[in-house]
Each structure stands twice: as C-alpha cells, then as structure tokens.
N, C-alpha and C positions, 0 to 999 in steps of 0.2 A: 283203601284202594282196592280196588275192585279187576284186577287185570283180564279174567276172564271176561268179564264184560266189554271190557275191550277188545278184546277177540270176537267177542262175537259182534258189535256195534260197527267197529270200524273194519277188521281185519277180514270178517264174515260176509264182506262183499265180493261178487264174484270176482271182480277186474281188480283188486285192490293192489296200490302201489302207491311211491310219491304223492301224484298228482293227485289223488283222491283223498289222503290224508290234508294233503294242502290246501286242498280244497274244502273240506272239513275246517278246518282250524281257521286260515285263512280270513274269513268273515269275523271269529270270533277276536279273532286278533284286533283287528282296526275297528271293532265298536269297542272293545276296552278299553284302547289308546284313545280310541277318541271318549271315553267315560270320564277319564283319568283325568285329561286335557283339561274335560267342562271343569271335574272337582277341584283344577288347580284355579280356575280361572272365577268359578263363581263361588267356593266354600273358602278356599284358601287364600280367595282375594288376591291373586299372581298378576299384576299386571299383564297383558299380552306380549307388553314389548321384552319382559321381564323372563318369558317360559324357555328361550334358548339358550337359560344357567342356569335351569333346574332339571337337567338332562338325565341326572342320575336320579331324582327323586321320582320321574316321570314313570322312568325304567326299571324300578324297583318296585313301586305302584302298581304299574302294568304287569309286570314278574307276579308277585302275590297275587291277582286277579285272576289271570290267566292258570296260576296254579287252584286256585278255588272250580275254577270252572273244568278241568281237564283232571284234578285230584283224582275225581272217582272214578277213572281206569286205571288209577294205577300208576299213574305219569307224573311228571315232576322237571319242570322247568328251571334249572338251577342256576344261568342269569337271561338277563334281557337286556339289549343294550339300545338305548334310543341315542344316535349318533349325533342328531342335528334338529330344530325345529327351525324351521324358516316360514317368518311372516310374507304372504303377498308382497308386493312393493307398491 
C-alpha cells in the first residue's frame, strides 16, 4: 500500500472532496460489477434468471476486485454489499 500516493493521486487535486473521489472510483465500480456479472454468467455458467441468489458471491467478488484495483493507495474495502439484481421484464 502506497498511501502517499494517494495523497498525492487523488488528495493532490486542487478542489478535492467527496465528489471528486466519487467520481474517481465511481466508474471503477460499475465496470467491476459489471466484470463480475459477465464471469458469473459466461465462466460460471449462472443462469441470468439464476444471478438475484447469488448476491453475496457477486459482492464478495466485486469486494476482492475492487480491493486489487484501489490496494495500491493504501485503501481497503472491508465489505460490499450488492442488495438486489433485477432482470428487465
């Protein structure tokens, strides 16, 4: 972990607050989830109709990811909780 770098990466912007961080992460977030999603659906053979009882494996998944990608400042995502997947209708 590298916090300094964090300092200076994210914290080292002039305006920095919330929204900036959120906005940061933000993106990283929902191409994980949606990583996660594809590998349950095309490695793990999850049926679609199947992904809204595997809420905990999703968000546990996307946890680990998320900590791979944000580890090297220093950071540390300790849960994730994916509440609901709802197919179209």
């Amino acid at each position: 972990t590298d916090a300094k770098r964090f300092v200076s990466d994210v914290v080292g912007f002039s305006e920095f607050n919330h929204e900036t961080l959120n906005g940061m992460i933000k993106p990283h977030i929902n191409k994980l989830l949606a990583d996660v999603l594809m590998k349950k659906i095309e490695t793990d053979k999850v049926p679609l109709q199947l992904l809204s009882v595997k809420t905990d494996a999703v968000g546990t998944e996307t946890r680990e990811a998320l900590n791979n990608y944000i580890g090297g400042y220093g950071l540390e995502i300790t849960g994730f909780t994916v509440d609901n997947i709802s197919l179209p209708s």
